[in-house]
C-alpha positions as CSV (number, residue, x, y, z in Angstrom):
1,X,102.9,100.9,60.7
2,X,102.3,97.3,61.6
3,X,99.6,95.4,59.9
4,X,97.4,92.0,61.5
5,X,96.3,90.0,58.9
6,X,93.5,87.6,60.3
7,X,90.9,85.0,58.2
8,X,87.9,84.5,60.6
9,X,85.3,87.3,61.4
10,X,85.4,86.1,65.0
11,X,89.2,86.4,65.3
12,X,89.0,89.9,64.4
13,X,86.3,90.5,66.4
14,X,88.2,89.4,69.4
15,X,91.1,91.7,68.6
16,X,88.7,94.6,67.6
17,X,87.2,94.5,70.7
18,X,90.8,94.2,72.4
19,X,93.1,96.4,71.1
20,X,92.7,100.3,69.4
21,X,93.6,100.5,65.3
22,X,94.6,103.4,63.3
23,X,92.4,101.5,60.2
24,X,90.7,98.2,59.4
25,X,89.8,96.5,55.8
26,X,87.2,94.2,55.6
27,X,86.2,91.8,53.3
28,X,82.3,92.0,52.4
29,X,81.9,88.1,52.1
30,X,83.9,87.2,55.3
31,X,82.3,84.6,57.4
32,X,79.6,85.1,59.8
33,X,79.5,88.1,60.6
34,X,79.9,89.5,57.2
35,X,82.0,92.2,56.5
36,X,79.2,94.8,57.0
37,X,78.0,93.4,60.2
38,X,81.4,93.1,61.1
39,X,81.6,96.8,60.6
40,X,78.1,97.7,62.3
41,X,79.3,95.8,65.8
42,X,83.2,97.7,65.4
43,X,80.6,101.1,64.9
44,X,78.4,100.2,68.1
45,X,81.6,99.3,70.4
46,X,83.6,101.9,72.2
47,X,87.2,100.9,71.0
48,X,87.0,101.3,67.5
49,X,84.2,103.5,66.9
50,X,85.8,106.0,65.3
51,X,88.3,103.7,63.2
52,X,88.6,104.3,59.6
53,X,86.9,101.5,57.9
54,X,87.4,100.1,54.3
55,X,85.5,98.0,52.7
56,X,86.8,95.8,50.1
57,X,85.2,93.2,47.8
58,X,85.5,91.0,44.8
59,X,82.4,92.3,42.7
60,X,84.2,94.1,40.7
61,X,82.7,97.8,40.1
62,X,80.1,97.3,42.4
63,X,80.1,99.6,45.2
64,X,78.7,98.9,48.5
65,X,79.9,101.6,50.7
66,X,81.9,104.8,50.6
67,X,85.7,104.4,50.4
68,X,85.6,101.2,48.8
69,X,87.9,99.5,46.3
70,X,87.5,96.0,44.3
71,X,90.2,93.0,44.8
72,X,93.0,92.9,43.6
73,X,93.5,96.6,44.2
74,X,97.2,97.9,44.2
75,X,99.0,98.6,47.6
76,X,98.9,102.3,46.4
77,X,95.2,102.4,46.5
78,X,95.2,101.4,50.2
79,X,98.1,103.9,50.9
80,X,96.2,106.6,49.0
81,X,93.2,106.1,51.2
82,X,95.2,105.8,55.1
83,X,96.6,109.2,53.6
84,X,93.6,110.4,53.0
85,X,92.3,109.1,56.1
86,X,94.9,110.5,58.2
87,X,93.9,113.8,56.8
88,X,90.3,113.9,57.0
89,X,90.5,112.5,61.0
């Protein structure tokens, strides 16, 4: 599985509105747009819709959204969840 690791909400925009993933992590405090608006425009397109989305912040235990898991998390915690995303689709 290849992985695109980008650093402006606008750049992943662009290639969210481009190109079909099997899953997308998002930072809550991204730039304008923020991670959750980020994820509301991905959820009103047509591409990506129906992506699996993680959300992933530094606020320690707080929990924003489902599926979510605080920074630094270990690599296994984001394999466990494209498993378990794989399974679920």
């Amino acid at each position: 599985m290849e992985s695109l690791t980008l650093i402006s909400s606008n750049q992943a925009a662009t290639h969210l509105s481009r190109e079909k993933f099997a899953a997308i992590f998002l930072d809550v405090h991204m730039p304008s747009p923020n991670g959750i608006a980020l994820t509301q425009q991905i959820r009103a397109s047509g591409l990506n819709r129906t992506t699996p989305i993680a959300i992933i912040t530094a606020e320690g235990d707080t929990v924003l959204c489902s599926g979510e898991h605080s920074k630094p998390a270990p690599v296994s915690s984001y394999s466990n969840l494209l498993i378990a995303t794989a399974y679920s689709a």
